[in-house]
PDBQT receptor file of N, H, CA, C and O in Angstrom, charges set to zero:
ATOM      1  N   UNK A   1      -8.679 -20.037  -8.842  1.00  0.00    +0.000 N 
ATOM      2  CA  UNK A   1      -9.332 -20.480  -7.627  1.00  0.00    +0.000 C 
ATOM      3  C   UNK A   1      -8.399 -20.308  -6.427  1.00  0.00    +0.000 C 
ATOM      4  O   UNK A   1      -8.928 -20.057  -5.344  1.00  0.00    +0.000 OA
ATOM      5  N   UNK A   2      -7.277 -20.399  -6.490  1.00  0.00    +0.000 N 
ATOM      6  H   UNK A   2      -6.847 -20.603  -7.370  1.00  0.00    +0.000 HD
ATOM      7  CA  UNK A   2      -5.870 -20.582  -5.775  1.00  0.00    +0.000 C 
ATOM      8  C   UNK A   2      -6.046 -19.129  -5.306  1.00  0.00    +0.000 C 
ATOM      9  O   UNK A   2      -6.122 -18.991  -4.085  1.00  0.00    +0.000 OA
ATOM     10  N   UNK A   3      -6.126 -18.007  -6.071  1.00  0.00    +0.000 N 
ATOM     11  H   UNK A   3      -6.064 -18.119  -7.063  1.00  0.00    +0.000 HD
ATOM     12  CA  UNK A   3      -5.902 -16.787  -5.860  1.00  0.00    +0.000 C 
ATOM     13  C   UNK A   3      -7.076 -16.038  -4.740  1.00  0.00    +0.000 C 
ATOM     14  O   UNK A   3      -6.787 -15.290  -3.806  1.00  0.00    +0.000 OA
ATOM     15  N   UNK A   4      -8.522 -16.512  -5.173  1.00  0.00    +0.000 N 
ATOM     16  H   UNK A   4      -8.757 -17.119  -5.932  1.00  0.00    +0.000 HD
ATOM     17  CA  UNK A   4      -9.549 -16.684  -4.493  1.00  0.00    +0.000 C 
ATOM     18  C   UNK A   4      -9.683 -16.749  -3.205  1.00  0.00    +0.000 C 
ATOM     19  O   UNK A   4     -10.145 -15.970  -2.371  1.00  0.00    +0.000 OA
ATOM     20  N   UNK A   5      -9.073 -18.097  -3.139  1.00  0.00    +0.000 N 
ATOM     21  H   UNK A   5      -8.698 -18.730  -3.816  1.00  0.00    +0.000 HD
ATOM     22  CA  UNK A   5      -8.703 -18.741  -1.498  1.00  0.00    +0.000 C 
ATOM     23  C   UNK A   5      -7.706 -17.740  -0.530  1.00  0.00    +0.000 C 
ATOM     24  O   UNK A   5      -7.718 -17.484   0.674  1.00  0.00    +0.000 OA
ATOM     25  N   UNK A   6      -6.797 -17.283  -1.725  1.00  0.00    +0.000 N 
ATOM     26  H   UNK A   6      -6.787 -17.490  -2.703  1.00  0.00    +0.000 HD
ATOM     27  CA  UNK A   6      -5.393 -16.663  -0.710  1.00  0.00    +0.000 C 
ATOM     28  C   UNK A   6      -5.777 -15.632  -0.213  1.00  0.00    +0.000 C 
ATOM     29  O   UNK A   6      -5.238 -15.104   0.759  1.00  0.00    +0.000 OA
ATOM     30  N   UNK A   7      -7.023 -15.087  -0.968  1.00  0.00    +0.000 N 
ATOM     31  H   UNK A   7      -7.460 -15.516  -1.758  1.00  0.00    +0.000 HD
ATOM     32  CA  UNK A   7      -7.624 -13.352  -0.891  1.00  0.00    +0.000 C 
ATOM     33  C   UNK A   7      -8.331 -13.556   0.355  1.00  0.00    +0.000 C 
ATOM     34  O   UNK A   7      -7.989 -12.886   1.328  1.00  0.00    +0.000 OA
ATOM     35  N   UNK A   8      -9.648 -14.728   0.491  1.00  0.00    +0.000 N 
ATOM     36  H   UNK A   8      -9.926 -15.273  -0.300  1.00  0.00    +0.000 HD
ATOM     37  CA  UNK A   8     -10.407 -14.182   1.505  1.00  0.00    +0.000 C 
ATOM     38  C   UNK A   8      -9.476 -15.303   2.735  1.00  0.00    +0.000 C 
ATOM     39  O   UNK A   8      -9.952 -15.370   3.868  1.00  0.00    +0.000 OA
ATOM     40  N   UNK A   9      -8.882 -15.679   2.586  1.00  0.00    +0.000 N 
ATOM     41  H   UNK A   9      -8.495 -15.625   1.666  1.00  0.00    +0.000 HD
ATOM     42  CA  UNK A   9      -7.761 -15.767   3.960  1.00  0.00    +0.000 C 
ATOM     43  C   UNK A   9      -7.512 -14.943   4.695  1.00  0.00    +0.000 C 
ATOM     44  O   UNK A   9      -7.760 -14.865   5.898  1.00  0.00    +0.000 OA
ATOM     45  N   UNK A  10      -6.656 -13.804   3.576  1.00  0.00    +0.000 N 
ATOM     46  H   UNK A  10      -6.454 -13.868   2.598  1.00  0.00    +0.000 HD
ATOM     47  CA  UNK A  10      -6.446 -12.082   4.086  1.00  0.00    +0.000 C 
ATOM     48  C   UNK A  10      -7.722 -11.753   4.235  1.00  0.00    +0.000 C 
ATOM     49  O   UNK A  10      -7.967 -11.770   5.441  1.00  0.00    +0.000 OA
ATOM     50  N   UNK A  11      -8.428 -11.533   3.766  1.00  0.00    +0.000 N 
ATOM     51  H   UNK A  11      -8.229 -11.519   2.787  1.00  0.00    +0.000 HD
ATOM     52  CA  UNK A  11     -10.127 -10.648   4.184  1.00  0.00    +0.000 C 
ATOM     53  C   UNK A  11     -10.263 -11.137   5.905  1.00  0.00    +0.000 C 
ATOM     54  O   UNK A  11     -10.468 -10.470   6.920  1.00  0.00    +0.000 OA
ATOM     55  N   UNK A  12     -10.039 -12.639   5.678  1.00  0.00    +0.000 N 
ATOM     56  H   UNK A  12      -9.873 -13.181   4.854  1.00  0.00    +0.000 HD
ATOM     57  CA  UNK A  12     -10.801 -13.250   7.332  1.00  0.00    +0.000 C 
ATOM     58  C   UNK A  12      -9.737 -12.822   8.625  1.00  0.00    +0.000 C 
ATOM     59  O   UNK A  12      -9.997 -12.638   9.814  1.00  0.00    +0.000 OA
ATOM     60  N   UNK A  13      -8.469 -12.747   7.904  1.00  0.00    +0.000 N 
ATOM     61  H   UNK A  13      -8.258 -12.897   6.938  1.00  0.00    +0.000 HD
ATOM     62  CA  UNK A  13      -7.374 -12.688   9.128  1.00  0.00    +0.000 C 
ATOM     63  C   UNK A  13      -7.385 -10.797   9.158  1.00  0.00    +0.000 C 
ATOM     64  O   UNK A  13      -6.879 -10.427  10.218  1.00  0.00    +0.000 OA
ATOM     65  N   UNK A  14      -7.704  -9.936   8.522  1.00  0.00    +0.000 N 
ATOM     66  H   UNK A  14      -8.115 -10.237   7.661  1.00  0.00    +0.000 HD
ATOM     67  CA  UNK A  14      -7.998  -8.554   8.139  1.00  0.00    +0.000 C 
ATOM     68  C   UNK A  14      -9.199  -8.702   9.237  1.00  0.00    +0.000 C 
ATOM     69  O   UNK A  14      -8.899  -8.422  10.398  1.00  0.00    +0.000 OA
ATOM     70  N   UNK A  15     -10.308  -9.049   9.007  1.00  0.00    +0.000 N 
ATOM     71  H   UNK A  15     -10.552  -9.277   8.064  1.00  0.00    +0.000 HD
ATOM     72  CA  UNK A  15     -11.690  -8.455   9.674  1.00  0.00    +0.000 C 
ATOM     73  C   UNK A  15     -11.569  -8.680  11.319  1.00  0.00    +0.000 C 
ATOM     74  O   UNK A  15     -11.942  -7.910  12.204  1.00  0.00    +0.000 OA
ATOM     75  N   UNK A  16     -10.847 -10.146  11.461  1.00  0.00    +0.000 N 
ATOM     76  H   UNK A  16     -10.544 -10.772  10.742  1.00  0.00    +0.000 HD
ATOM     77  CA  UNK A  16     -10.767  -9.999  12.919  1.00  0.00    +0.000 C 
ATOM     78  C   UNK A  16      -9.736  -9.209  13.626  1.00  0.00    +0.000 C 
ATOM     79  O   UNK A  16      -9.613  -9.103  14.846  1.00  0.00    +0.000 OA
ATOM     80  N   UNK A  17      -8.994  -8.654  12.683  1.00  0.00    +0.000 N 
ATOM     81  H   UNK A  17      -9.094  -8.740  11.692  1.00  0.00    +0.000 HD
ATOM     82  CA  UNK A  17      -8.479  -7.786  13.417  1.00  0.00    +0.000 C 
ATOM     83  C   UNK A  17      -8.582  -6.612  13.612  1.00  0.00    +0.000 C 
ATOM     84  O   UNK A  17      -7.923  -5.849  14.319  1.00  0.00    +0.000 OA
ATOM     85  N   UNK A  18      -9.751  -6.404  12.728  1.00  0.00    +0.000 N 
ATOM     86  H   UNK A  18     -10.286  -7.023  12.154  1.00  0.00    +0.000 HD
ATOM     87  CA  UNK A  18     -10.556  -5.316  12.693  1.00  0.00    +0.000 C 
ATOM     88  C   UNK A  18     -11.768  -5.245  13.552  1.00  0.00    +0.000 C 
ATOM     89  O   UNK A  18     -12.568  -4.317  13.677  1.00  0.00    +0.000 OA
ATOM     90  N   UNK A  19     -11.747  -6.157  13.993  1.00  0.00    +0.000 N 
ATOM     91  H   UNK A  19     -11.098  -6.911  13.891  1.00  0.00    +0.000 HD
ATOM     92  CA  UNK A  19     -13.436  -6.297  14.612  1.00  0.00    +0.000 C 
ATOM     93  C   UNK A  19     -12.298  -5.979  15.889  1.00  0.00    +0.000 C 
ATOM     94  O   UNK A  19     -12.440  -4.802  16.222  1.00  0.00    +0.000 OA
ATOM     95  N   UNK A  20     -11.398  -6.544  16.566  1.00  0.00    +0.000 N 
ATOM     96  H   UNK A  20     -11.282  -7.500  16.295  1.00  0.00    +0.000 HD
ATOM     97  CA  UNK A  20     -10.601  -6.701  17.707  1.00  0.00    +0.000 C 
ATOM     98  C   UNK A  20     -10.574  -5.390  18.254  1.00  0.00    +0.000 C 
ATOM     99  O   UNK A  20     -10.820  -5.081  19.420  1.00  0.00    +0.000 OA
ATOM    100  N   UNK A  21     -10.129  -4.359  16.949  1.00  0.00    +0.000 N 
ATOM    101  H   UNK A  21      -9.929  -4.610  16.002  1.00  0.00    +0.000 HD
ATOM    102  CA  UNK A  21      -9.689  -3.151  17.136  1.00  0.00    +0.000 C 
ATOM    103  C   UNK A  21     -10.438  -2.500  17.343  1.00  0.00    +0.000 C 
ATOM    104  O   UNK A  21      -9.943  -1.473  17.807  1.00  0.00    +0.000 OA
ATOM    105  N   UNK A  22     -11.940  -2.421  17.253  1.00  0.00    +0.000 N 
ATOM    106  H   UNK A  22     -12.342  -3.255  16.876  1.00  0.00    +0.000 HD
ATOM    107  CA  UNK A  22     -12.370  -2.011  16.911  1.00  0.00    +0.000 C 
ATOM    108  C   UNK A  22     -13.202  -2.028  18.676  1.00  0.00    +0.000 C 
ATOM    109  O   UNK A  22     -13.225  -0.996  19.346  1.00  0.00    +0.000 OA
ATOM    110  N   UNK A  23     -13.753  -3.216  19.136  1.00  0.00    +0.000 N 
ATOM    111  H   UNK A  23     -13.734  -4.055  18.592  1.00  0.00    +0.000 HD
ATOM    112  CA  UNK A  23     -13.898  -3.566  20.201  1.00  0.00    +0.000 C 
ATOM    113  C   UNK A  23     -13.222  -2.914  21.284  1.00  0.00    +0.000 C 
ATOM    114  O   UNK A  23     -13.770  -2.270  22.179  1.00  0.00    +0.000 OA
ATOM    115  N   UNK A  24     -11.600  -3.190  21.099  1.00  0.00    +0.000 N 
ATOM    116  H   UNK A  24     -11.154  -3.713  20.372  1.00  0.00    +0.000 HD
ATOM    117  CA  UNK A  24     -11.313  -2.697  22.372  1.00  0.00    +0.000 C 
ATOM    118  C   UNK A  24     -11.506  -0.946  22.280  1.00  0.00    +0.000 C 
ATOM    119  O   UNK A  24     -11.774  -0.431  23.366  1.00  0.00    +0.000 OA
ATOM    120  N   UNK A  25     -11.407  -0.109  21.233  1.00  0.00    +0.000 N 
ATOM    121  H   UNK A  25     -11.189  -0.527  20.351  1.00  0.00    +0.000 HD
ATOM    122  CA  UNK A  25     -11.758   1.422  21.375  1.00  0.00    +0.000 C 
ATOM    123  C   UNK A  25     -12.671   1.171  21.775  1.00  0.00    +0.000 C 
ATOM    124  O   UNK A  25     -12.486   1.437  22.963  1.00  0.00    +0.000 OA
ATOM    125  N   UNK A  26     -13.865   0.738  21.675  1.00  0.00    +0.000 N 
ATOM    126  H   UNK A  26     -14.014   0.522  20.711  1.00  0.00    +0.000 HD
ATOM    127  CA  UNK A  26     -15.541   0.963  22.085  1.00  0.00    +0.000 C 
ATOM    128  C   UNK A  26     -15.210   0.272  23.650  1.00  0.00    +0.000 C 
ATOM    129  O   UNK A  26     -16.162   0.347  24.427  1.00  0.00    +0.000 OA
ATOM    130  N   UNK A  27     -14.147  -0.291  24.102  1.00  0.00    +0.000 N 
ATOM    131  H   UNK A  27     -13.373  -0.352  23.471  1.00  0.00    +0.000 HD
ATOM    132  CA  UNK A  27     -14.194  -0.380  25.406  1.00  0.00    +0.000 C 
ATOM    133  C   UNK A  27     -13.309   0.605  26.049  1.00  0.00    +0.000 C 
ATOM    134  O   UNK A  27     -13.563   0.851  27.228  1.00  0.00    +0.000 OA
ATOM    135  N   UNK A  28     -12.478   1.117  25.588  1.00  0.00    +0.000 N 
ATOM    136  H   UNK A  28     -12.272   0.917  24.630  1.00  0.00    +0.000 HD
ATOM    137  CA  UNK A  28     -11.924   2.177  26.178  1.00  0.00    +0.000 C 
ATOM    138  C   UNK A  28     -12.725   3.694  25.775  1.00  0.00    +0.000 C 
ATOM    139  O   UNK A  28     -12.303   4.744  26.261  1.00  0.00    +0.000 OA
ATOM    140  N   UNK A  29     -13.687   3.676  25.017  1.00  0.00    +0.000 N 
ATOM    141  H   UNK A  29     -14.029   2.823  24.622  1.00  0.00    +0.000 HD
ATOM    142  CA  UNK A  29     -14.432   4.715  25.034  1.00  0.00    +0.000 C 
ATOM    143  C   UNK A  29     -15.510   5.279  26.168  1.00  0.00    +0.000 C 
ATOM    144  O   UNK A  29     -15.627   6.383  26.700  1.00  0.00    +0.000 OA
ATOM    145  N   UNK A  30     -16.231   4.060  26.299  1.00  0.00    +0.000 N 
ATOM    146  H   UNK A  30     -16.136   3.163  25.867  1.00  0.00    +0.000 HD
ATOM    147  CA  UNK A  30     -17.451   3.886  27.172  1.00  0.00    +0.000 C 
ATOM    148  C   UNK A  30     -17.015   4.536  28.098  1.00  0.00    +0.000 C 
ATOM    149  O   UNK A  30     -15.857   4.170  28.300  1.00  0.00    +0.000 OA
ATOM    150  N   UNK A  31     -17.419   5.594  29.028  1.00  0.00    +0.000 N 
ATOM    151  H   UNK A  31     -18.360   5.892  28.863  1.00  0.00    +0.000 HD
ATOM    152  CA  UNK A  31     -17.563   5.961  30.759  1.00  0.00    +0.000 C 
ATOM    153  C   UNK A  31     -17.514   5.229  31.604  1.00  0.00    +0.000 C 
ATOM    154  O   UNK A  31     -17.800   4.169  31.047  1.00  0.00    +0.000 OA
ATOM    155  N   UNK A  32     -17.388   5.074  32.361  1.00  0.00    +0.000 N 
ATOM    156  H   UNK A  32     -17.155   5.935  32.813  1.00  0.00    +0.000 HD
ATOM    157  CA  UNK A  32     -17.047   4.233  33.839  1.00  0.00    +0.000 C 
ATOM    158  C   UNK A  32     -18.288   5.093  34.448  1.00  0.00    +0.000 C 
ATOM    159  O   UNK A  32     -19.197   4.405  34.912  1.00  0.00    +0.000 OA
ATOM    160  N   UNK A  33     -18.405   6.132  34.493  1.00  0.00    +0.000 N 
ATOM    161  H   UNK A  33     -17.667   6.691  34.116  1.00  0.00    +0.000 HD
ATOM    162  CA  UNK A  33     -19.285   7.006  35.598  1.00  0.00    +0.000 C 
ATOM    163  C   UNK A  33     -20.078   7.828  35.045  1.00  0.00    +0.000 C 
ATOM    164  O   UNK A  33     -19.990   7.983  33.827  1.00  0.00    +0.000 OA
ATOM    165  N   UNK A  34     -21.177   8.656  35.901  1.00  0.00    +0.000 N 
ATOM    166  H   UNK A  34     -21.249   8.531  36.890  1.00  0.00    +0.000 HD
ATOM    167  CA  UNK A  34     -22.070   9.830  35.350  1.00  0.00    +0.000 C 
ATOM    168  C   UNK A  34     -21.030  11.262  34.468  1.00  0.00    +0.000 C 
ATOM    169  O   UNK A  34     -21.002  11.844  33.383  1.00  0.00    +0.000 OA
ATOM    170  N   UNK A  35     -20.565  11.265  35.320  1.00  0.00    +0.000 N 
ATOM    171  H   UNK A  35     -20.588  10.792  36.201  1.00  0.00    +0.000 HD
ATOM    172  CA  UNK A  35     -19.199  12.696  35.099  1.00  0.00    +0.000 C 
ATOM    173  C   UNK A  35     -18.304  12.288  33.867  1.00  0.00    +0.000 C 
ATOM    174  O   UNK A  35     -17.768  13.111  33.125  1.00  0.00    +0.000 OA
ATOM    175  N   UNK A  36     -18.206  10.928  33.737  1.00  0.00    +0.000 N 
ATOM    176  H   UNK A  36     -18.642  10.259  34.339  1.00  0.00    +0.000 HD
ATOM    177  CA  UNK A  36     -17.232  10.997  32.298  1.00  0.00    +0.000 C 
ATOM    178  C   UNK A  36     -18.479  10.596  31.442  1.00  0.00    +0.000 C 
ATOM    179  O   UNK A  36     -18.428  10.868  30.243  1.00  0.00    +0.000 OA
ATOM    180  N   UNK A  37     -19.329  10.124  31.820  1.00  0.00    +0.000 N 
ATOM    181  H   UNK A  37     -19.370   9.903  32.794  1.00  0.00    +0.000 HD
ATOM    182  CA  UNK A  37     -20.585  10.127  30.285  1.00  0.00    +0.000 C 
ATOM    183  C   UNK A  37     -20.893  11.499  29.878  1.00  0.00    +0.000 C 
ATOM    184  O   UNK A  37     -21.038  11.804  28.694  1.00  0.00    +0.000 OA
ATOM    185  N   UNK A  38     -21.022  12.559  31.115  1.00  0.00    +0.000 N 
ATOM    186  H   UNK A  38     -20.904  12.311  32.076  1.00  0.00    +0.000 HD
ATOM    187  CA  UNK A  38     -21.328  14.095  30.883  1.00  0.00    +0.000 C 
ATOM    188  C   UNK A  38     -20.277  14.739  29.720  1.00  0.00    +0.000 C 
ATOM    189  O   UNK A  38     -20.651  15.207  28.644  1.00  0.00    +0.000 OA
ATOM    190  N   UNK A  39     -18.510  14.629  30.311  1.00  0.00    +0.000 N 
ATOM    191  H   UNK A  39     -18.206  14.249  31.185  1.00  0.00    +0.000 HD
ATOM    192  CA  UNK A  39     -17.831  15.287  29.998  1.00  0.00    +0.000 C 
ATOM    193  C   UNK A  39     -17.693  14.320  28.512  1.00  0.00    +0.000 C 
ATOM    194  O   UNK A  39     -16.959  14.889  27.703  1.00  0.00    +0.000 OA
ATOM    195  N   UNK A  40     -18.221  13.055  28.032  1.00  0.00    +0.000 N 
ATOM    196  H   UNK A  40     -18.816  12.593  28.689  1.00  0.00    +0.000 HD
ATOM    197  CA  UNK A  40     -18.001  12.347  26.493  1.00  0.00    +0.000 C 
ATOM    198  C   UNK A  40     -19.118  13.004  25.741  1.00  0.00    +0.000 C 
ATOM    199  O   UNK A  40     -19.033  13.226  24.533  1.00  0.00    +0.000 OA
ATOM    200  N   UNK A  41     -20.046  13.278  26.378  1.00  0.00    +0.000 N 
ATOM    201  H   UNK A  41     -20.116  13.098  27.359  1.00  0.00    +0.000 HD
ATOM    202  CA  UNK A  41     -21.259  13.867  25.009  1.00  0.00    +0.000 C 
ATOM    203  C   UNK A  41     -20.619  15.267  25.022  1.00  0.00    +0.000 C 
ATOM    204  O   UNK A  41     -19.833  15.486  24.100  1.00  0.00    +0.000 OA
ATOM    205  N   UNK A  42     -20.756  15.914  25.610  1.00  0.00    +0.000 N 
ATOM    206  H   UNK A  42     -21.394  15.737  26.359  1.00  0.00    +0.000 HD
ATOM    207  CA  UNK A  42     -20.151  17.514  25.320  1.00  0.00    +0.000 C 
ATOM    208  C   UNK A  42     -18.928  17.802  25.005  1.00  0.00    +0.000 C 
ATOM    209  O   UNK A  42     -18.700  19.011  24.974  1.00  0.00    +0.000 OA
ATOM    210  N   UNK A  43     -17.609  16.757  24.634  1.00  0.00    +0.000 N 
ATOM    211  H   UNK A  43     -17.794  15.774  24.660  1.00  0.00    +0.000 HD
ATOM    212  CA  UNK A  43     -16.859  17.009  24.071  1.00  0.00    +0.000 C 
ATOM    213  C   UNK A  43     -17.369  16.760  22.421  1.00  0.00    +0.000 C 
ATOM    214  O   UNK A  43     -17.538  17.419  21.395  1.00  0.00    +0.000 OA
ATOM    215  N   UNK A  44     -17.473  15.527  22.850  1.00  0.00    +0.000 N 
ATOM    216  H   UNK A  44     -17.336  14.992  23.683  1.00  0.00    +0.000 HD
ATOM    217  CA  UNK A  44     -18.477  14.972  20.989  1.00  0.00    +0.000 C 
ATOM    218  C   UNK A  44     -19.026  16.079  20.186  1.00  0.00    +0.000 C 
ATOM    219  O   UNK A  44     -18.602  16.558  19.134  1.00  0.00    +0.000 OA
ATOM    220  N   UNK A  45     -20.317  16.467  21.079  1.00  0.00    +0.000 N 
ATOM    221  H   UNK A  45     -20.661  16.078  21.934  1.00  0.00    +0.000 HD
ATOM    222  CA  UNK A  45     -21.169  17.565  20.948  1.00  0.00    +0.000 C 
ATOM    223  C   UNK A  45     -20.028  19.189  20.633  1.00  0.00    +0.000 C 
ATOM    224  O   UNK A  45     -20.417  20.267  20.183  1.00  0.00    +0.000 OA
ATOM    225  N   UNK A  46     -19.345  19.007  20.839  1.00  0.00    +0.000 N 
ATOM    226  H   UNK A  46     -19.028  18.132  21.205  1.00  0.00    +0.000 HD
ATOM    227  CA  UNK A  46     -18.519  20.539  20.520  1.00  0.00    +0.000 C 
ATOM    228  C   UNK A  46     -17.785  19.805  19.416  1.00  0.00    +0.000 C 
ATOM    229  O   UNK A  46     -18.122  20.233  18.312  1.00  0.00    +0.000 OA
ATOM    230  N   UNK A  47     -17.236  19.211  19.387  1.00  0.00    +0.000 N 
ATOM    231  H   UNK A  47     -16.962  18.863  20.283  1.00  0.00    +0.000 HD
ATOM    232  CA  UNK A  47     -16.068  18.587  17.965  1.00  0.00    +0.000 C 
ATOM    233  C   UNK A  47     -17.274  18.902  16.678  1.00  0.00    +0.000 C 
ATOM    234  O   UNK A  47     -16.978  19.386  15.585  1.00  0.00    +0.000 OA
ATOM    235  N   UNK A  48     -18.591  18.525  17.082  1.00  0.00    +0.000 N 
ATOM    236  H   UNK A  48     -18.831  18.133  17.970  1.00  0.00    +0.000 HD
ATOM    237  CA  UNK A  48     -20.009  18.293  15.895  1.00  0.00    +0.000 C 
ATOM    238  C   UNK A  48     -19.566  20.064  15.435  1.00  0.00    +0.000 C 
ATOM    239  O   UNK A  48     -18.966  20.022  14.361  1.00  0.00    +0.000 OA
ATOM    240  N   UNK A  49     -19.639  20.841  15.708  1.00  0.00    +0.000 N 
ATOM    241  H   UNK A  49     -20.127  20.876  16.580  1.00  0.00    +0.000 HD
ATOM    242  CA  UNK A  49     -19.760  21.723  15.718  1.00  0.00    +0.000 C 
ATOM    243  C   UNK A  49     -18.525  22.868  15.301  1.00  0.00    +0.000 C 
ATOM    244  O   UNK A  49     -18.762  23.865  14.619  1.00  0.00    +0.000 OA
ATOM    245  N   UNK A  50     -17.192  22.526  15.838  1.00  0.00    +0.000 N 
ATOM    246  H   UNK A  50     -17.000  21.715  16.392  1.00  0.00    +0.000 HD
ATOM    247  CA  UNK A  50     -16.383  22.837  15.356  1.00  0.00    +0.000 C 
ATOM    248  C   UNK A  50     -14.972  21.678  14.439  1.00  0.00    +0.000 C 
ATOM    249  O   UNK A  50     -14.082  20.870  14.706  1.00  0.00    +0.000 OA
ATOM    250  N   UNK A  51     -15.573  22.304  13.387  1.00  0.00    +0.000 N 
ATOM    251  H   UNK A  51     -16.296  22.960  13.170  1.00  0.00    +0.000 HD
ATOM    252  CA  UNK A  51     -14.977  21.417  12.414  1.00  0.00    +0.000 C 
ATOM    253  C   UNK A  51     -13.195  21.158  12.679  1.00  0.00    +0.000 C 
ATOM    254  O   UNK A  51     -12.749  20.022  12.518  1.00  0.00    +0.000 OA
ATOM    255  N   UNK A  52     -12.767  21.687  12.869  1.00  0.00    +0.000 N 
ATOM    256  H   UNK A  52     -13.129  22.610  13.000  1.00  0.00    +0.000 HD
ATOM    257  CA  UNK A  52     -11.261  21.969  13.231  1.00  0.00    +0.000 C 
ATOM    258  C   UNK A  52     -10.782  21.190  14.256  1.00  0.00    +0.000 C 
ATOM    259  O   UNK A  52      -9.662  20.679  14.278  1.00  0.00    +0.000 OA
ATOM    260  N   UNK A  53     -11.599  21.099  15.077  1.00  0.00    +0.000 N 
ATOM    261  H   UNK A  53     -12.509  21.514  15.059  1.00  0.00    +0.000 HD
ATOM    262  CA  UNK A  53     -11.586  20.457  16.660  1.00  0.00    +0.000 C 
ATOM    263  C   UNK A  53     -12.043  18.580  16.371  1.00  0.00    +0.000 C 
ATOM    264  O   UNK A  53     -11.609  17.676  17.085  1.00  0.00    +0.000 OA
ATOM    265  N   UNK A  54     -12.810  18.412  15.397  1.00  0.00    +0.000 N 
ATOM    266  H   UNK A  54     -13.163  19.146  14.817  1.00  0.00    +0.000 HD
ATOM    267  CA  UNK A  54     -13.479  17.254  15.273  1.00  0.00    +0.000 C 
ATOM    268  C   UNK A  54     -12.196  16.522  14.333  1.00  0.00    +0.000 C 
ATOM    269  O   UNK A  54     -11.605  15.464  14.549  1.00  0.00    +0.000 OA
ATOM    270  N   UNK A  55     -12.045  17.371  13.379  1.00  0.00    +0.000 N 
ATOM    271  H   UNK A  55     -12.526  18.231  13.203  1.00  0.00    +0.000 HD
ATOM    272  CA  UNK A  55     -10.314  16.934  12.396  1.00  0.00    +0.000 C 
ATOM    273  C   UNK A  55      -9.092  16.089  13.635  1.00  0.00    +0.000 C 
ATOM    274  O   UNK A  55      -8.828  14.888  13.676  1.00  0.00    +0.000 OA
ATOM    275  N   UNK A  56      -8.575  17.122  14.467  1.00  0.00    +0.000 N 
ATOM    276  H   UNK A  56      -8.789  18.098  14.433  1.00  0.00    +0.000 HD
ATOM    277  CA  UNK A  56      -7.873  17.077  14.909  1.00  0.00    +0.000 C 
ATOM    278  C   UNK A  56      -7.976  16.149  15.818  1.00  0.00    +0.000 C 
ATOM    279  O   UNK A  56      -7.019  15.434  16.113  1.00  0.00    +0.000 OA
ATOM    280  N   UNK A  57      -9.534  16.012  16.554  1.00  0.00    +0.000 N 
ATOM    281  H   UNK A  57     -10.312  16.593  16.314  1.00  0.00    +0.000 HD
ATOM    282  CA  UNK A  57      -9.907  14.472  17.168  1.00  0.00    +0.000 C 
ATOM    283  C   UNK A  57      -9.619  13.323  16.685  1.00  0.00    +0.000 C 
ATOM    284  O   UNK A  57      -9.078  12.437  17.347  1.00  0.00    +0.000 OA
ATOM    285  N   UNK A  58      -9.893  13.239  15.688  1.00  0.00    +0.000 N 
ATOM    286  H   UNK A  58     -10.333  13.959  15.151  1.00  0.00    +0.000 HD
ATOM    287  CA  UNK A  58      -9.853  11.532  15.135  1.00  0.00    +0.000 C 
ATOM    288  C   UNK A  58      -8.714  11.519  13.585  1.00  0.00    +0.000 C 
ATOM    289  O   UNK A  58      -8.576  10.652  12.723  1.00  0.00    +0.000 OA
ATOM    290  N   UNK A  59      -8.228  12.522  13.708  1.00  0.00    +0.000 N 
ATOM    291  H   UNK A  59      -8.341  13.227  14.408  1.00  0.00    +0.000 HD
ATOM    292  CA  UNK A  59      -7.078  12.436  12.168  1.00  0.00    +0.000 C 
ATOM    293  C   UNK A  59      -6.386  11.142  12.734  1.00  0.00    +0.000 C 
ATOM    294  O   UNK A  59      -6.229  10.761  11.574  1.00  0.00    +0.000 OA
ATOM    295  N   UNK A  60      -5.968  10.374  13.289  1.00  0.00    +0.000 N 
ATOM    296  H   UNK A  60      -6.095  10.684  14.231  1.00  0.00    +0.000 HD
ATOM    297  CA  UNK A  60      -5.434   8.948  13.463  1.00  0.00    +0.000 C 
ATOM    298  C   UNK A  60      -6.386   7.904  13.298  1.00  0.00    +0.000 C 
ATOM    299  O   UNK A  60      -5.912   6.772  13.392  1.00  0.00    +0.000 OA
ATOM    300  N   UNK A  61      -7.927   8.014  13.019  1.00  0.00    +0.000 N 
ATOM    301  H   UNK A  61      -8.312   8.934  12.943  1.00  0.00    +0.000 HD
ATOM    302  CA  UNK A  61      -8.947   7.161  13.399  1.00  0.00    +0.000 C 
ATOM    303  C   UNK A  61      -8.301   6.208  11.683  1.00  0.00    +0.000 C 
ATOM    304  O   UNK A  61      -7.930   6.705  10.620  1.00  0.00    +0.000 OA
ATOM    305  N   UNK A  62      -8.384   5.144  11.993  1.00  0.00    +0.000 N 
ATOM    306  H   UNK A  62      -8.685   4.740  12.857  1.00  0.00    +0.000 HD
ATOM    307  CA  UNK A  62      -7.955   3.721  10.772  1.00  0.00    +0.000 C 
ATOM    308  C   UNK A  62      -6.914   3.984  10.537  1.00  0.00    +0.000 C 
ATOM    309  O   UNK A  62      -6.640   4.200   9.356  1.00  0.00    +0.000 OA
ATOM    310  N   UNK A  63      -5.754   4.092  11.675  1.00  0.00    +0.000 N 
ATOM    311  H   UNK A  63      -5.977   3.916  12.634  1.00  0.00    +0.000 HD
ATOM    312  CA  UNK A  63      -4.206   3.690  10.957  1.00  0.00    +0.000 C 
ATOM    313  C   UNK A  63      -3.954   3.064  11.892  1.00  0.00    +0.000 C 
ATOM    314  O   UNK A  63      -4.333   3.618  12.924  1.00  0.00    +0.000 OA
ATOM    315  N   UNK A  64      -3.233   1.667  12.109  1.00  0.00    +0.000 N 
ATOM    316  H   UNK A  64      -2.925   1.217  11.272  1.00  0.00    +0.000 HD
ATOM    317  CA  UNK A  64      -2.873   1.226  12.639  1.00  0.00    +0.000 C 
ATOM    318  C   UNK A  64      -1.120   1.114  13.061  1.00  0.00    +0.000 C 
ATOM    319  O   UNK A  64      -0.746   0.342  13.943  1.00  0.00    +0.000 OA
TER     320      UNK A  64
């Protein structure tokens, strides 16, 4: 039971810092303006497409 408890301790102190992290990218992602919402889908939209380009985008995405 001891072991139980110690686990989802880590799970709860893990998720919020996952949820944290997770939050502030989706706030530093978002556009401020028309011109950076333009230039975020058509980079997206080209990474979809070239596989190499989409790798090299997010190869850091979940390491902290």
């Amino acid at each position: 039971m001891e072991a139980i408890e110690g686990y989802e301790a880590e799970m709860r102190d893990y998720g919020f810092r996952a949820v944290k992290s997770s939050l502030r990218a989706m706030q530093q992602a978002i556009p401020q303006s028309d011109a950076r919402l333009l230039m975020s889908r058509t980079l997206f939209r080209l990474a979809e497409r070239v596989p190499a380009l989409k790798r090299w985008m997010f190869r850091d995405m979940g390491d902290e």
